[in-house]
C-alpha positions in Angstrom: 0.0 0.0 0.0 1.0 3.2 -0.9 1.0 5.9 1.9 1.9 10.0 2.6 3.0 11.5 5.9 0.3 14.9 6.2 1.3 17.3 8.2 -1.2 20.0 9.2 -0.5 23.6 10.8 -3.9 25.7 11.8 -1.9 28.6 11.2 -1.7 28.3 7.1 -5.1 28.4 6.7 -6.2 31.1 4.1 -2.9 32.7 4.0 -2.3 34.7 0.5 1.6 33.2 -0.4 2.5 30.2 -1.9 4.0 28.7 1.1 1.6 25.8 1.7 0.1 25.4 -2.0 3.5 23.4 -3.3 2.7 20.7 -0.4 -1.1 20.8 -0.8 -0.7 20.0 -4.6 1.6 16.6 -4.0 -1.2 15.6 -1.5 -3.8 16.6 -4.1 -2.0 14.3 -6.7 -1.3 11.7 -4.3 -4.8 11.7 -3.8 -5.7 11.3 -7.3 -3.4 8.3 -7.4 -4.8 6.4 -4.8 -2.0 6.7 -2.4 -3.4 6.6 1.5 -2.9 9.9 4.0 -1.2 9.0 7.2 -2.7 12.4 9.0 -0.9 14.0 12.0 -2.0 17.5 13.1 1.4 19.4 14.0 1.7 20.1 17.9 2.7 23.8 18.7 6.0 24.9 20.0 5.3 27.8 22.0 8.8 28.0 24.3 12.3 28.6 23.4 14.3 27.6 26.5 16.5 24.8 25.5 15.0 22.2 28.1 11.9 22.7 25.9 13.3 22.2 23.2 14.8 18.7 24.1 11.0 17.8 25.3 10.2 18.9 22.0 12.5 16.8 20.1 11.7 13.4 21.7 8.0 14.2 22.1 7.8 14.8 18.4 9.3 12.0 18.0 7.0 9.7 19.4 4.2 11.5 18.1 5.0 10.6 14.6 6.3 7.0 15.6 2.8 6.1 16.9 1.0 7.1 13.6 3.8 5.1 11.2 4.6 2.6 13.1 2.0 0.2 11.8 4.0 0.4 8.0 5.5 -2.4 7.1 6.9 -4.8 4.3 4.9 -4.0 0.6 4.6 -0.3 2.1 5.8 2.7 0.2 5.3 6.6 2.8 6.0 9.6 0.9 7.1 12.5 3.4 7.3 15.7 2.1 11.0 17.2 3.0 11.7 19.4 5.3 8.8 18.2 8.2 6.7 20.6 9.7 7.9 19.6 13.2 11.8 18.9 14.1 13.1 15.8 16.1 16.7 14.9 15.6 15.5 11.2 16.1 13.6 11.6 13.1 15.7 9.1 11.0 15.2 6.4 13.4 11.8 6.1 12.9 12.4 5.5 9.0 15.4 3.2 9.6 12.8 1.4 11.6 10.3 1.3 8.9 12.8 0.2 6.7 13.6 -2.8 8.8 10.5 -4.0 8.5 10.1 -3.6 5.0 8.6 -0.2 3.8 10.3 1.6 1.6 10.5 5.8 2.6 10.5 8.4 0.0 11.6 11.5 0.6 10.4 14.9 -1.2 12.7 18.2 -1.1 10.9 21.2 -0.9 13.3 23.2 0.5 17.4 22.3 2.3 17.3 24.4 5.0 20.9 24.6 6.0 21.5 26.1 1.8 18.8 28.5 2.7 18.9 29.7 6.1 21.9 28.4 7.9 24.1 31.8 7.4 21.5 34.1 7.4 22.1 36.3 10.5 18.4 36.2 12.3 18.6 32.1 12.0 19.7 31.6 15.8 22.9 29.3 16.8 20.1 27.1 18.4 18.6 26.6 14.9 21.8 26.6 13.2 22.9 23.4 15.4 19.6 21.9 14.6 19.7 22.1 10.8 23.2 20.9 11.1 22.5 17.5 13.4 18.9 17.0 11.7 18.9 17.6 7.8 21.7 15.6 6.3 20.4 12.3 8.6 17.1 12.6 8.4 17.6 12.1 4.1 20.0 9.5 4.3 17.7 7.8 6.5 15.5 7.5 3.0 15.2 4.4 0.0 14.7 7.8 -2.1 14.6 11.4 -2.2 13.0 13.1 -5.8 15.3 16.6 -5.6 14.6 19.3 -7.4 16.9 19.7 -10.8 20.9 18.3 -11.6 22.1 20.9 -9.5 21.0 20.2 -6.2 21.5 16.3 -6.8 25.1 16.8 -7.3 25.1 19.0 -4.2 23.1 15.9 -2.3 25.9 13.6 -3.8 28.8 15.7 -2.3 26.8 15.4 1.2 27.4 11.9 0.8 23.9 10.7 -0.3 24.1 8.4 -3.0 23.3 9.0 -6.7 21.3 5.9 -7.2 18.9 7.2 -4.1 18.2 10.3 -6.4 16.1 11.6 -8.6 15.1 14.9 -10.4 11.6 16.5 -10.6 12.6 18.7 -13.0 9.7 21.2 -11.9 7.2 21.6 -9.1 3.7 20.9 -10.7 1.1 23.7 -9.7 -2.6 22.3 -9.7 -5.1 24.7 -10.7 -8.7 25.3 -12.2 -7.6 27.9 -14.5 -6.3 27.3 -18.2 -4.5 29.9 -19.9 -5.8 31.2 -23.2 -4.3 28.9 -26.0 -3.7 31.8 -28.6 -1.3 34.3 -26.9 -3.5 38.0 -26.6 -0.2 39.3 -25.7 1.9 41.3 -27.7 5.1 43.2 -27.5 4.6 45.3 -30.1 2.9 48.8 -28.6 3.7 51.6 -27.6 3.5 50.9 -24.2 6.6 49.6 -22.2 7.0 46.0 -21.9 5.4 44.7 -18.2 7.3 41.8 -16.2 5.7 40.8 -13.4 6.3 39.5 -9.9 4.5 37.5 -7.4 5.8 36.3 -4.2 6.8 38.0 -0.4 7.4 41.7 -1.1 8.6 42.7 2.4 11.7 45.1 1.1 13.1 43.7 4.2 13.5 40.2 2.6 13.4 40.7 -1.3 15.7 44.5 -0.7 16.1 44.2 -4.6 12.4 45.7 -5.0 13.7 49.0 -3.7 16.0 49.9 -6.7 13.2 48.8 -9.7 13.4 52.4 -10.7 17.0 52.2 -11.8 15.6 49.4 -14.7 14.9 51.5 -17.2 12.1 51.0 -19.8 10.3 48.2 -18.3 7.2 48.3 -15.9 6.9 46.2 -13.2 3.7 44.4 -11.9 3.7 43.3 -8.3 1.8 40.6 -6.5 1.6 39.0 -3.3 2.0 40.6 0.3 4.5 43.2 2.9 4.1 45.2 0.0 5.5 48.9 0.8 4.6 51.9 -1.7 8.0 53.9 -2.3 6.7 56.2 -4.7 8.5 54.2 -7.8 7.5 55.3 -11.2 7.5 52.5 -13.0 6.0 50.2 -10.5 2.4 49.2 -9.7 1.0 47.1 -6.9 -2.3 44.7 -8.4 -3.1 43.3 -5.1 -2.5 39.9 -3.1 -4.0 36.7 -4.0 -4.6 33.3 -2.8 -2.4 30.9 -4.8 -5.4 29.5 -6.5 -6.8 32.2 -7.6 -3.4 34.1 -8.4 -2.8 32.7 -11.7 -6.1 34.3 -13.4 -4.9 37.4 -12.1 -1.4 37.8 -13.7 -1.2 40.6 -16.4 2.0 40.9 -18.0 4.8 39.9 -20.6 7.2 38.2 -18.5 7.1 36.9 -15.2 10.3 37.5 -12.9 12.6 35.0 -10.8 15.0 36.8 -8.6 15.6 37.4 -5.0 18.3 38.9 -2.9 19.8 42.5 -2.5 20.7 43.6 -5.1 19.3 44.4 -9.3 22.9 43.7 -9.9 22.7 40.0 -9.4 20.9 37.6 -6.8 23.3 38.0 -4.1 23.0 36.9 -0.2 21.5 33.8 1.2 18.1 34.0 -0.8 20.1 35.1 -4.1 22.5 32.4 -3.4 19.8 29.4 -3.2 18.7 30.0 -6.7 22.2 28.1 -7.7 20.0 25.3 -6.3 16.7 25.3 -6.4 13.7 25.0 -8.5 11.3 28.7 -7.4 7.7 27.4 -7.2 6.9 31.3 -8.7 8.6 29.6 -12.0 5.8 27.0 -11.8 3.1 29.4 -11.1 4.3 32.1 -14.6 4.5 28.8 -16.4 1.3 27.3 -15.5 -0.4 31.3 -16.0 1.2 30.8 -19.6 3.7 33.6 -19.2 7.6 33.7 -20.8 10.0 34.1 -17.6 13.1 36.3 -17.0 15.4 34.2 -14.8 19.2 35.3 -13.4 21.4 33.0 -15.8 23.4 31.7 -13.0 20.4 30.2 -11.8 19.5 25.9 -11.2 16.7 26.6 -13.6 18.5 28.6 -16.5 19.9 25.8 -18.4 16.0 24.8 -18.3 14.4 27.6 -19.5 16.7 28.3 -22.4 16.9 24.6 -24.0 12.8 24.8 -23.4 12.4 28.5 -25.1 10.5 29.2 -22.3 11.8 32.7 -21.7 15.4 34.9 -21.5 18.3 34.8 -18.5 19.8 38.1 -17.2 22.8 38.4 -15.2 21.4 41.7 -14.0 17.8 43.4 -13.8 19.6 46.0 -15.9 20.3 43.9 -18.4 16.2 43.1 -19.2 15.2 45.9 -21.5 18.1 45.0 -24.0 17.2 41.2 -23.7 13.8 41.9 -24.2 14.3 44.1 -27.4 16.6 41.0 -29.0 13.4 38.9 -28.7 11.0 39.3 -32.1 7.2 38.4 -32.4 7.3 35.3 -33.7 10.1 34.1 -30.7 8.2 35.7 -28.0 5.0 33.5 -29.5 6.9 30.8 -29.5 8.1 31.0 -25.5 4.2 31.8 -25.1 2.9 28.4 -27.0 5.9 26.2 -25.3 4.6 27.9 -21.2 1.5 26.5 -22.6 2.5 23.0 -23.1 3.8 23.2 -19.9 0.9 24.5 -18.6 -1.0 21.6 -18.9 1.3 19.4 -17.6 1.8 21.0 -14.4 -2.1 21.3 -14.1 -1.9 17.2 -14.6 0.7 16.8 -12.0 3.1 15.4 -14.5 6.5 16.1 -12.7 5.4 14.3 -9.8 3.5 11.4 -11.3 6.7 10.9 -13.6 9.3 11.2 -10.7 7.3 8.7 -8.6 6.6 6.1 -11.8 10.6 5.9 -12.3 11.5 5.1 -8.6 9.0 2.7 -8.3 9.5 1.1 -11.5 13.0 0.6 -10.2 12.5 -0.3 -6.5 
């Protein structure tokens, strides 16, 4: 029997970001494919002194060992990677179920110590966490899909290996909406070209949004939430949206990848992680039908350019050229390919794939 470890927080209920719609899609798919929920309802961690935190650690720990224990030989549990609640005797409960027979796959949505572990609010406390808990919690997996080339050969290089690994290629994004399938769009007015972007605005996170007025040429569309108005020309707020309904809202040529400090490049810890990762924002432009503009030293670059499904800058700069090199008929062309991809992603392609290939193999 087929099963998936579902984690549930009170708090992400009807939130407008895209935090909790990546993991709500694999369940939705999972679902569809007949696989079984295995439902655990997150406890709360409400203090921070260390002695709670130990409590916290082994309680979680037999928390989730009560509700899996029951796996066993000719079961397959899907947990979606990292786990809403931390023990560092996580692995021990799928080394367990491995004894016994059940093979443990293991879903990357995010490697926290590539993301967080030198950002300067992530406390020592944490910092000692990720380090102790990620690495042996996926080596205690049969398999772990990652997210693109890039961030298996970082997974090798942490010792995991290669024949535990597989790509997804791209986070699928379930949704009701279809794009149009003749493109309406058109770069060829007299208005400026529009690239949009959806995501956490909070200047305090994404700093780049501060200096869009230095980006000549182009106007920028923002979506999502901590939006601050600073009076920039060439930049208009449309509003926040839950991730459902967010890709019927998107108006614009291009949709934007890019996060850090700086328009220069994607610098600092969140600049950084796009070396590694697959954005889920890439999934929602593609699935909307819109080209993307992503930073060409990006895990997804290579991607986007052998699909034609959009340009690479190295700076924000850099976008009005690129976007005056594309003509008509190759804009139309990254428009018809987002749309093939559209309907995949809608399907849940990228996961039913992944998921067919390791268990075809096991």
């Amino acid at each position: 029997m087929n099963y998936y470890l579902k984690e549930r927080d009170a708090l992400e209920t009807y939130q407008k970001n895209a935090g909790s719609k990546a993991r709500k899609d694999v369940e939705d798919i999972l679902d569809s494919l007949g696989w079984q929920p295995v439902q655990v309802a997150v406890p709360f961690k409400r203090n921070k002194k260390l002695s709670a935190a130990v409590f916290s650690h082994v309680r979680n720990f037999f928390f989730y060992f009560y509700r899996l224990k029951a796996l066993g030989r000719g079961d397959t549990l899907l947990v979606q990677f990292p786990p809403r609640s931390h023990s560092l005797f996580f692995p021990i409960i799928y080394r367990f179920l491995r004894l016994k027979g059940a093979k443990v796959i293991i879903l990357i949505h995010d490697i926290e110590q590539l993301r967080f572990l030198h950002l300067d609010e992530t406390s020592s406390k944490s910092q000692v966490r990720i380090k102790l808990e990620e690495m042996p919690l996926l080596k205690s997996a049969d398999s772990i899909i990652c997210h693109n080339e890039v961030m298996r050969n970082y997974l090798r290089e942490q010792g995991i290996p290669d024949k535990k690994l597989i790509t997804l290629g791209v986070f699928d994004y379930l949704t009701d909406f279809e794009p149009d399938t003749e493109s309406k769009r058109s770069l060829e007015t007299s208005g400026k070209p529009e690239v949009l972007l959806a995501g956490n605005l909070n200047p305090g996170k994404s700093i780049y949004l501060t200096e869009l007025h230095k980006v000549p040429d182009i106007q920028f569309h923002l979506y999502g939430v901590g939006y601050e108005d600073r009076g920039q020309e060439n930049v208009t707020y449309m509003g926040s949206f839950l991730p459902e309904e967010l890709p019927g809202e998107l108006s614009g040529h291009y949709g934007l990848v890019w996060d850090g400090t700086s328009i220069e490049t994607c610098d600092g810890p969140f600049g950084n992680y796009l070396r590694f990762n697959d954005p889920h924002k890439l999934s929602l432009y593609l699935v909307s039908g819109l080209p993307v503009i992503v930073w060409a030293e990006s895990a997804v670059a290579g991607f986007v350019k052998e699909e034609s499904l959009g340009i690479t800058v190295s700076s924000l700069k850099d976008i009005p050229q690129a976007i005056s090199r594309v003509s008509p008929t190759e804009y139309e062309t990254m428009v018809q390919n987002t749309l093939k991809f559209s309907a995949r992603l809608r399907d849940g392609y990228y996961l039913k794939h992944a998921l067919e290939e390791r268990l075809t193999h096991d």
